[in-house]
Backbone bond lengths (Angstrom), bond angles and torsions (degrees), N, CA, C in turn:
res aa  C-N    CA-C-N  psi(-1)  N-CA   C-N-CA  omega(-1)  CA-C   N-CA-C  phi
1 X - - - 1.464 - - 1.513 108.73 -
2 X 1.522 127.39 151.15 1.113 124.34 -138.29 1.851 75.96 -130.13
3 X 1.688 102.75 157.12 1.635 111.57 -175.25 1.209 110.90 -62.01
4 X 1.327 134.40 157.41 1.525 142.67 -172.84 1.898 91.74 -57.87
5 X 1.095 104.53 160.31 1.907 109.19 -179.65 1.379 97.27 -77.83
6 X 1.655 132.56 -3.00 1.360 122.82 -170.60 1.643 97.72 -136.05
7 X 1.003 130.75 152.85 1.208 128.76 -171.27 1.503 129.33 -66.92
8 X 1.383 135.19 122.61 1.319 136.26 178.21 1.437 101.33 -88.95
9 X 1.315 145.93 -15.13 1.816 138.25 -162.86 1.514 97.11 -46.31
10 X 1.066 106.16 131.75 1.533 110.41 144.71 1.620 107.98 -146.43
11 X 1.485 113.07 124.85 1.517 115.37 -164.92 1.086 129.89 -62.55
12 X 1.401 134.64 -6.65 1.350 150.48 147.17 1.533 131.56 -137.73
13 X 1.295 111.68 67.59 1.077 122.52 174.30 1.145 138.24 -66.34
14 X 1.726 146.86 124.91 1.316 124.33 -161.66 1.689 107.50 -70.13
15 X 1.197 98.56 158.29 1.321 103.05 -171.51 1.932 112.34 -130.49
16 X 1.230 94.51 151.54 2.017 110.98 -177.24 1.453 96.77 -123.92
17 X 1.198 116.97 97.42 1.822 103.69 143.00 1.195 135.71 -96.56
18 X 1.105 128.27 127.67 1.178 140.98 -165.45 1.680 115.65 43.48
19 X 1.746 92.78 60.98 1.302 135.36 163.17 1.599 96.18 77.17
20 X 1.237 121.94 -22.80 1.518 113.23 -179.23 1.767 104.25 -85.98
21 X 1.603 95.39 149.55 1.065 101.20 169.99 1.561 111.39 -97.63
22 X 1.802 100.19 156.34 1.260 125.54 -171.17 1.526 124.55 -127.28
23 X 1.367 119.30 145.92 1.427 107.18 -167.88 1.450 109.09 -86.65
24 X 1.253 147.47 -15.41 1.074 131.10 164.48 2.157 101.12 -146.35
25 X 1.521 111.06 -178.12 1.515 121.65 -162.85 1.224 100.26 -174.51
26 X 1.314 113.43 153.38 1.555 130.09 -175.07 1.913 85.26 -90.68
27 X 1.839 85.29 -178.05 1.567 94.54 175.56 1.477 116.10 -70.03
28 X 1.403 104.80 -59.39 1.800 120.29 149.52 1.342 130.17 -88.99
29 X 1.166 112.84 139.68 1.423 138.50 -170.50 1.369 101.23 -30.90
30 X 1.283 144.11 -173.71 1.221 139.72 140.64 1.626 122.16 -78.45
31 X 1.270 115.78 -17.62 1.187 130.50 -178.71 1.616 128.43 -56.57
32 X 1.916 84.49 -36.35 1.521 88.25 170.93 1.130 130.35 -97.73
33 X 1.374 111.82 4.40 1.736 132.15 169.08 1.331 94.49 -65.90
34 X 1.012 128.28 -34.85 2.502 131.25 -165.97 1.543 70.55 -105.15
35 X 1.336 161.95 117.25 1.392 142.00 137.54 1.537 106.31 -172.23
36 X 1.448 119.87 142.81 1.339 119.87 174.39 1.274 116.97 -115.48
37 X 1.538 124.81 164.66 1.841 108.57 -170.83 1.310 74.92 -97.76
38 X 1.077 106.81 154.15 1.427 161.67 -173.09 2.202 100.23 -110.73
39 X 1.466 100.82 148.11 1.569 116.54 161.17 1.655 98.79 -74.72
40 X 1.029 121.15 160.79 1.559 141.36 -169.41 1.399 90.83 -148.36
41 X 1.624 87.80 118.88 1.762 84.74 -179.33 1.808 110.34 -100.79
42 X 0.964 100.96 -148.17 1.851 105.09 -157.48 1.596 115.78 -146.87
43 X 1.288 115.67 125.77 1.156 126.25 -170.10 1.640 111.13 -38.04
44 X 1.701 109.76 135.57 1.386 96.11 -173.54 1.599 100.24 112.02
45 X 1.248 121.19 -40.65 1.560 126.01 166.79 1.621 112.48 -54.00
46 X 1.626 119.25 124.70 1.275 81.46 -171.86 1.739 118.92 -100.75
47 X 1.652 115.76 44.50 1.740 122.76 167.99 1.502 81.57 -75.03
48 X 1.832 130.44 -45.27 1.472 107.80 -153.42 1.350 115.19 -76.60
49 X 1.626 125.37 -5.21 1.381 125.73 -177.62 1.200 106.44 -124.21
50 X 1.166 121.84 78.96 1.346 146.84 176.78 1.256 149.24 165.68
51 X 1.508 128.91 111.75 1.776 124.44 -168.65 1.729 109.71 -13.73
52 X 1.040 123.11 141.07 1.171 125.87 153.30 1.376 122.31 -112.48
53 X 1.928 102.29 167.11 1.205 81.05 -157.48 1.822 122.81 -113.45
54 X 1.150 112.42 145.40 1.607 115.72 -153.23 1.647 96.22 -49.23
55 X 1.684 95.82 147.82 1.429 115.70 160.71 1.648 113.59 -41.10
56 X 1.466 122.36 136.68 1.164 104.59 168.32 1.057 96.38 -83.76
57 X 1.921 116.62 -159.98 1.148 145.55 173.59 1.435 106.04 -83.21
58 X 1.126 137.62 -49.26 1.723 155.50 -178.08 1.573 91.73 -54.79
59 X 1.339 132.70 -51.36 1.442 145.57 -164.54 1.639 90.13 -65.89
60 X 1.256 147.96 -61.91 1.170 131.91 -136.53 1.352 99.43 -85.73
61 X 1.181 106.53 164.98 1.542 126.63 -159.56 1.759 115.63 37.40
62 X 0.952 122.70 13.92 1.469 121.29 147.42 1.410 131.27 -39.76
63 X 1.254 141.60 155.37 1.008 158.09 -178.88 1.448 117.43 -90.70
64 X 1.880 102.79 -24.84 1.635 98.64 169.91 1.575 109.44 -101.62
65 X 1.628 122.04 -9.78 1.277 111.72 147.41 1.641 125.11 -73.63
66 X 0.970 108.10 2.97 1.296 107.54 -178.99 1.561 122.10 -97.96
67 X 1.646 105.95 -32.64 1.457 123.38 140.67 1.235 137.45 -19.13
68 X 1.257 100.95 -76.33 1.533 124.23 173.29 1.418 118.83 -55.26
69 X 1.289 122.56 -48.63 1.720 130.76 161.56 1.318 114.38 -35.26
70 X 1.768 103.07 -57.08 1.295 110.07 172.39 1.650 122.91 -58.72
71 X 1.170 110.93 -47.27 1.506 123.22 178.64 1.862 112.21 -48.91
72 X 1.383 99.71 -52.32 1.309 136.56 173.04 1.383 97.75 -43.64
73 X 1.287 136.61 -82.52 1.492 135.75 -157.42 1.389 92.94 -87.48
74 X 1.386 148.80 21.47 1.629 133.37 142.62 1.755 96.98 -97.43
75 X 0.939 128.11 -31.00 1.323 125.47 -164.50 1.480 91.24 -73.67
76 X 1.093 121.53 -57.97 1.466 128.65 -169.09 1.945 113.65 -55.06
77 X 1.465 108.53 -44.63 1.385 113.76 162.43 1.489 130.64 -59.40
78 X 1.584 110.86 -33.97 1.054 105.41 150.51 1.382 143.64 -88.50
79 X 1.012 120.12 5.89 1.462 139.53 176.74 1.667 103.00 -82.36
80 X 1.169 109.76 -8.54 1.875 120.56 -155.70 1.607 109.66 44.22
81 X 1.516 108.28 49.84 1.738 85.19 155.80 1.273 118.70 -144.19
82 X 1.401 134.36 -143.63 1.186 130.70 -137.55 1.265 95.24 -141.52
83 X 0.855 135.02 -24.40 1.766 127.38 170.54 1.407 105.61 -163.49
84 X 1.579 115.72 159.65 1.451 119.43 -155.81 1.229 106.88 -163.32
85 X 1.457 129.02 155.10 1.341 117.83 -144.74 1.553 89.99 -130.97
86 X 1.391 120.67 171.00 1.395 131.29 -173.27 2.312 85.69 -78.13
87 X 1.400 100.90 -75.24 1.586 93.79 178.04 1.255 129.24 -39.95
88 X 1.707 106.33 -7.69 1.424 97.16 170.34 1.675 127.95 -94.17
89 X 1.192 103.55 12.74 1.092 111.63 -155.07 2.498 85.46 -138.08
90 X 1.314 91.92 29.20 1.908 93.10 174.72 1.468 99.91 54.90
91 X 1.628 132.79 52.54 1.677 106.84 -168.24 1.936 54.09 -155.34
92 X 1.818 89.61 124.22 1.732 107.52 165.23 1.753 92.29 -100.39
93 X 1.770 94.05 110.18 1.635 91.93 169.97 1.622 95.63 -177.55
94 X 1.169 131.92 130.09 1.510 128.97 -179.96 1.497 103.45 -65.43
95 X 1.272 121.12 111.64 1.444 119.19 164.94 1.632 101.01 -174.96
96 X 1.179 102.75 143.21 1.726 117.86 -179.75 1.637 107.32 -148.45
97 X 1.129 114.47 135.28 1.427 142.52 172.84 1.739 104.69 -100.40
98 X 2.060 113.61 141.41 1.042 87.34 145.19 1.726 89.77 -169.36
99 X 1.595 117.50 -155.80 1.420 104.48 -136.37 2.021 68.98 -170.88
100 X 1.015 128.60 74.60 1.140 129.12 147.46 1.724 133.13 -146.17
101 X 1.171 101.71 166.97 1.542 118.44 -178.71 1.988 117.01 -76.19
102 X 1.451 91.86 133.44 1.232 91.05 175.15 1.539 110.35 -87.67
103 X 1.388 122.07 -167.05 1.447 128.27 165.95 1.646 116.33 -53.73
104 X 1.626 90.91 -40.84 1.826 82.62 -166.39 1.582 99.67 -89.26
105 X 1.294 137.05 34.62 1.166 135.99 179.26 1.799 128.49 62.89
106 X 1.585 102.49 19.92 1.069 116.26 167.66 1.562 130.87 -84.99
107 X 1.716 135.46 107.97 1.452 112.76 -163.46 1.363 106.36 -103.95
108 X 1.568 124.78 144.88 1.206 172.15 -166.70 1.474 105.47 -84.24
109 X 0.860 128.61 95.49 1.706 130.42 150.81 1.093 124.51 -103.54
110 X 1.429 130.59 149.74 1.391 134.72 145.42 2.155 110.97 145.08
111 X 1.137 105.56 -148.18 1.286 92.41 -176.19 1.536 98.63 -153.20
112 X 1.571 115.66 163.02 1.412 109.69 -170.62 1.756 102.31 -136.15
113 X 1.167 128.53 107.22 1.561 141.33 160.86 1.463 100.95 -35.83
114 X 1.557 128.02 132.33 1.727 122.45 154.46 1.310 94.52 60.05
115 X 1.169 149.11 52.41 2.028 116.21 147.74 0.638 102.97 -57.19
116 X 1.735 101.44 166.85 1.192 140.17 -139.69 1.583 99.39 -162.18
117 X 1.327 139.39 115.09 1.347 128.88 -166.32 1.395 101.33 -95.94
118 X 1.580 155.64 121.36 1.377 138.37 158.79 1.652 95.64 -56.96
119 X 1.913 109.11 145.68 1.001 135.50 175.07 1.976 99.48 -65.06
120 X 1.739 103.98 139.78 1.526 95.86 -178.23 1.575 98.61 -98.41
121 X 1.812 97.50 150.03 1.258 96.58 176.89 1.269 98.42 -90.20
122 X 1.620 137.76 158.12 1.177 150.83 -170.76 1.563 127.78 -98.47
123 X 1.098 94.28 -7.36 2.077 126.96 176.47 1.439 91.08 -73.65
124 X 1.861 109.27 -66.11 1.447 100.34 -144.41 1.506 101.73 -129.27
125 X 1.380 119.69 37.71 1.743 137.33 177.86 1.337 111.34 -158.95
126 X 1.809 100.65 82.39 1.966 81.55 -171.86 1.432 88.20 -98.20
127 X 1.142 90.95 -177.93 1.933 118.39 -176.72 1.509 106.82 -74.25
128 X 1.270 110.22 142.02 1.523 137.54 -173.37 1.336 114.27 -106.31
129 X 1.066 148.07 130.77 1.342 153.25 -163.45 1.703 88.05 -110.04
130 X 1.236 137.91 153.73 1.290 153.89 173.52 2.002 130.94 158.02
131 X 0.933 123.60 167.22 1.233 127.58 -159.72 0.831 104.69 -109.36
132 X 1.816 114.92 105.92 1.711 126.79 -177.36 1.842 105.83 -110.38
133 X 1.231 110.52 162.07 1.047 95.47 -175.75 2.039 79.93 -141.20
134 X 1.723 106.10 -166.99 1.343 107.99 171.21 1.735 107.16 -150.28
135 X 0.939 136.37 135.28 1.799 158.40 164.37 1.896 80.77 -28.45
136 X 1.445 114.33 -65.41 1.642 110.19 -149.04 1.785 100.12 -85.50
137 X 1.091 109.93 13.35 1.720 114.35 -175.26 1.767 96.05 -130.43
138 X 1.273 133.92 31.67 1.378 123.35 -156.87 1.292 106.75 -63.16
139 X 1.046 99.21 168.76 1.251 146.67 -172.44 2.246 126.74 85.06
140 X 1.873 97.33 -60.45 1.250 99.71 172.47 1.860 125.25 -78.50
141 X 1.572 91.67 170.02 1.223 91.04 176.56 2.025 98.68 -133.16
142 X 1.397 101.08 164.27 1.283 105.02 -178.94 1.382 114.27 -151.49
143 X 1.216 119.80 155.34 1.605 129.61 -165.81 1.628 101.42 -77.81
144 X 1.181 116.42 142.03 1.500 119.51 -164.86 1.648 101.21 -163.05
145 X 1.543 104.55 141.59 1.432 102.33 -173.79 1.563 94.59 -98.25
146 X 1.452 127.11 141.87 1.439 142.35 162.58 1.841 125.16 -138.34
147 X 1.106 101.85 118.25 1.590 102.43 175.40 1.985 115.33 -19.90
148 X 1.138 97.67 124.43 1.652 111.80 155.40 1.585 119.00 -18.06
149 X 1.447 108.91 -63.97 1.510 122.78 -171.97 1.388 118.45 -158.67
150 X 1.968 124.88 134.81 0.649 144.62 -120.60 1.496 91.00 -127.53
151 X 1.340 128.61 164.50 1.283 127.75 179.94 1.939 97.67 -157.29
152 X 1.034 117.50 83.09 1.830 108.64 -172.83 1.523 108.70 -114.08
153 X 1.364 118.15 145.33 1.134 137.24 -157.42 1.323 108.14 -136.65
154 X 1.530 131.58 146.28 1.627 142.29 -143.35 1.312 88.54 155.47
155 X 1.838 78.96 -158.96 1.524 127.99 -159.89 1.530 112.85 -146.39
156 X 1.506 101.82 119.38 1.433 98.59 159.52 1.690 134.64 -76.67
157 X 0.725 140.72 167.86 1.858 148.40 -150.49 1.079 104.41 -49.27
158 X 1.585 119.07 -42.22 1.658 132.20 169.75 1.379 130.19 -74.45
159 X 1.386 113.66 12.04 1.347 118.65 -162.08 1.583 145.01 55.25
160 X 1.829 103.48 33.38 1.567 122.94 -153.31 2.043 79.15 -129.87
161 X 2.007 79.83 116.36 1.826 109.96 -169.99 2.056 89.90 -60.76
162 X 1.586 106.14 130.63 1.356 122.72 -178.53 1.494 104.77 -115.02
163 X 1.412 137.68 164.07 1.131 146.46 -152.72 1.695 92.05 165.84
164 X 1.745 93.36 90.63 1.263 127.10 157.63 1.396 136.46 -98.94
165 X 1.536 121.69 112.94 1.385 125.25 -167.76 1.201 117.35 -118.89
166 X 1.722 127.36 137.35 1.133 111.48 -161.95 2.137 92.13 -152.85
167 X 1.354 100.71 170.26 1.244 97.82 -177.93 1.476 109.77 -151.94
168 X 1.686 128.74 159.21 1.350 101.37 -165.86 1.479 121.68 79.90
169 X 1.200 118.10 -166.60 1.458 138.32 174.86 1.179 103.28 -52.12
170 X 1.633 130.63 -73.54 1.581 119.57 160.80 1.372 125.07 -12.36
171 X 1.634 118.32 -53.98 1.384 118.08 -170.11 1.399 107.66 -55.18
172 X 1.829 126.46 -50.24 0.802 141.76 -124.84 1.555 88.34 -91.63
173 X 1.757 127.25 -30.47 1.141 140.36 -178.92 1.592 107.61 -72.68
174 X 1.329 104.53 -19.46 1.378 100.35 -162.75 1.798 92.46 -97.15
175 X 1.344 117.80 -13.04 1.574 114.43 -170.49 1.593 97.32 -96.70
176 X 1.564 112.28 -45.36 1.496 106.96 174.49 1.681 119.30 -46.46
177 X 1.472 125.33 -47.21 1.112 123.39 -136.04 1.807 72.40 -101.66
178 X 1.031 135.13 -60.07 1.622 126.33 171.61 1.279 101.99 -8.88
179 X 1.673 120.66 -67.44 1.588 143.34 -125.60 1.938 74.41 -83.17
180 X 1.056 118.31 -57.14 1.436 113.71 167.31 1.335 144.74 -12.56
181 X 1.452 105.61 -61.36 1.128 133.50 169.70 1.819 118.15 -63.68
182 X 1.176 99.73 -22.05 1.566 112.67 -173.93 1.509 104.19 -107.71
183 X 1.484 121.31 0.86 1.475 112.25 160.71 1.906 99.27 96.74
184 X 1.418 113.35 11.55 1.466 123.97 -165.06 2.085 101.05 -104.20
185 X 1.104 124.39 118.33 1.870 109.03 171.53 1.676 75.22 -110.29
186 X 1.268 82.04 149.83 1.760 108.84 160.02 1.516 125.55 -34.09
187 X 1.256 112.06 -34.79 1.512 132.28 -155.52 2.092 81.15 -98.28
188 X 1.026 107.05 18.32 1.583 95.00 170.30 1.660 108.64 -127.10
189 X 1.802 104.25 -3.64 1.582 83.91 151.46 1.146 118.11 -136.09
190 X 1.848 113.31 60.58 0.813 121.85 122.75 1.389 149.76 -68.33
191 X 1.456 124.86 168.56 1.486 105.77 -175.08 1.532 91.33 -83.65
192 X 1.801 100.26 176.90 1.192 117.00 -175.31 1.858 107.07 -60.56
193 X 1.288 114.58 -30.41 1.522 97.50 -171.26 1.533 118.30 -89.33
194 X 1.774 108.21 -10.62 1.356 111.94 179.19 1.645 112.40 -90.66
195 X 1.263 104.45 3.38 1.491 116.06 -175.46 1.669 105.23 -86.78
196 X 0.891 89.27 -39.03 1.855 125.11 179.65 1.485 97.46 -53.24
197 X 1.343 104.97 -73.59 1.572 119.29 -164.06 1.603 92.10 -58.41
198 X 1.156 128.41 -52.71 1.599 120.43 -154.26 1.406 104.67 -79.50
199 X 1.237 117.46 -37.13 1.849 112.86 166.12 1.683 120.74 -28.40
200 X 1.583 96.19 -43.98 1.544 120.40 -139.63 1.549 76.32 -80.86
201 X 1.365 108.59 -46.80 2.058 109.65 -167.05 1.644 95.84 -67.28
202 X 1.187 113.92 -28.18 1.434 99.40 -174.07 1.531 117.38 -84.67
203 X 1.130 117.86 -22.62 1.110 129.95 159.30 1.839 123.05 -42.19
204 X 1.346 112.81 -31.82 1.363 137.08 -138.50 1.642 87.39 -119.41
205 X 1.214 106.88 -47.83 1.652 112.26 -160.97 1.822 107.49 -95.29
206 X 1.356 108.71 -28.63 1.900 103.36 -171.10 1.158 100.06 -43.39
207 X 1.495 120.25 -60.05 1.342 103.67 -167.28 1.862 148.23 -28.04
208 X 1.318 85.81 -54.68 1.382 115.44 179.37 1.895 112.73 -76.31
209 X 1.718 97.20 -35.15 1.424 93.20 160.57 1.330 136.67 -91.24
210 X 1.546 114.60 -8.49 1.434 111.45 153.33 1.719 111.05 -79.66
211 X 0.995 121.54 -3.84 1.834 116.34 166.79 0.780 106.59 -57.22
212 X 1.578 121.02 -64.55 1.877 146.13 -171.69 0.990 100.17 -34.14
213 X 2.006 114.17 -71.06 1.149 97.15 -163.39 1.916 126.24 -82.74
214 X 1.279 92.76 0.46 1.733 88.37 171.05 1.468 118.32 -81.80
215 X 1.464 96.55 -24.49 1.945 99.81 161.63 1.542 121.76 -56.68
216 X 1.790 95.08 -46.92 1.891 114.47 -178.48 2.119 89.64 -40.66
217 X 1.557 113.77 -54.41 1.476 103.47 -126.46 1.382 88.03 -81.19
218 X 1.622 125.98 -19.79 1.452 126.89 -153.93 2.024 93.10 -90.42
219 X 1.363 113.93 -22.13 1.325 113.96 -167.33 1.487 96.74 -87.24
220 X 1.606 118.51 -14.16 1.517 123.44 -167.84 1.491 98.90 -84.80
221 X 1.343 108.44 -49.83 1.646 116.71 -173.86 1.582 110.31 -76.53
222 X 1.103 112.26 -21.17 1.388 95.37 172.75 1.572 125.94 -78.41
């Protein structure tokens, strides 16, 4: 998932990784200090339109899942966004990392094995209208309705059951990058003509945003 079209920074924000909160955090994770960028592939690939497939048991606590996390949260920083999916990065496997801000200015780190979305109740989680965008659709963004607050359930790298909650912009990261994992981009519930329109911007815009990010990776490595 790609940064809000308007700015979330706030220079010291409290921070939760892996849902707990912590008294202090670098700018980037540590993850992407051990991590390499990775290609980010592009809608139309077909890892991004299609179930992927769950972590085994043999996979957790590995060293090549542990890789990929890492790979994952530099790829994702340079891409400028906020959460990022194992399929986005050509790797068929349910898992997403991410590194964003909620509404009340609280930021979110870490990564989740297998989500699992809790069903929203409709009484007391209505839908949010806001401007999502995605890393594998670059460049545009588009207005999209998503539940209030999020409730997702997994596994972290080691195979220890997680229960991540988020609300706001967070939520919306936590439903995109799910929707991911299940072979779903955002731009599929759109209607047919706004799907249309955002192709056309992306069409218009890759260019300039695959520059960015080859500037992001050369300003990272240096």
């Amino acid at each position: 998932m790609s940064e809000r079209s308007t700015s979330q920074q706030d220079t010291h924000p409290p921070v939760h990784v892996m849902g707990e909160p912590v008294s202090s955090y670098p700018e980037m994770a540590p993850e992407a200090e051990r991590g390499s960028v990775l290609r980010v592939t592009v809608t139309g690939e077909d890892v991004l339109h299609r179930r992927n497939r769950e972590v085994g048991g043999d996979r957790f606590g590995s060293r090549e899942l542990s890789q990929l996390i890492d790979d994952m949260f530099r790829t994702m920083y340079v891409a400028e966004g906020v959460g990022l999916a194992a399929n986005q990065v050509d790797v068929d496997l349910r898992l997403f990392v991410y590194d964003c801000l909620d509404d009340d200015g609280v930021r979110h780190v870490g990564h989740v094995v297998n989500p699992v979305v809790d069903e929203r109740d409709p009484e007391t989680n209505p839908l949010v209208v806001d401007n999502e965008g995605c890393l594998s659709v670059p460049g545009p963004h588009a207005e999209l309705a998503r539940p209030e607050y999020a409730v997702v359930r997994g596994f972290d790298k080691d195979g220890k059951p997680l229960v991540i909650e988020g609300s706001g912009y967070f939520a919306r990261c936590l439903r995109h990058e799910t929707d991911h994992t299940q072979g779903r981009l955002y731009t599929d519930r759109l209607s047919k003509r706004e799907r249309k329109k955002v192709l056309d911007q992306m069409s218009k815009m890759v260019e300039d945003v695959f520059a960015r990010r080859e500037a992001n990776a050369g300003r990272l490595e240096g």
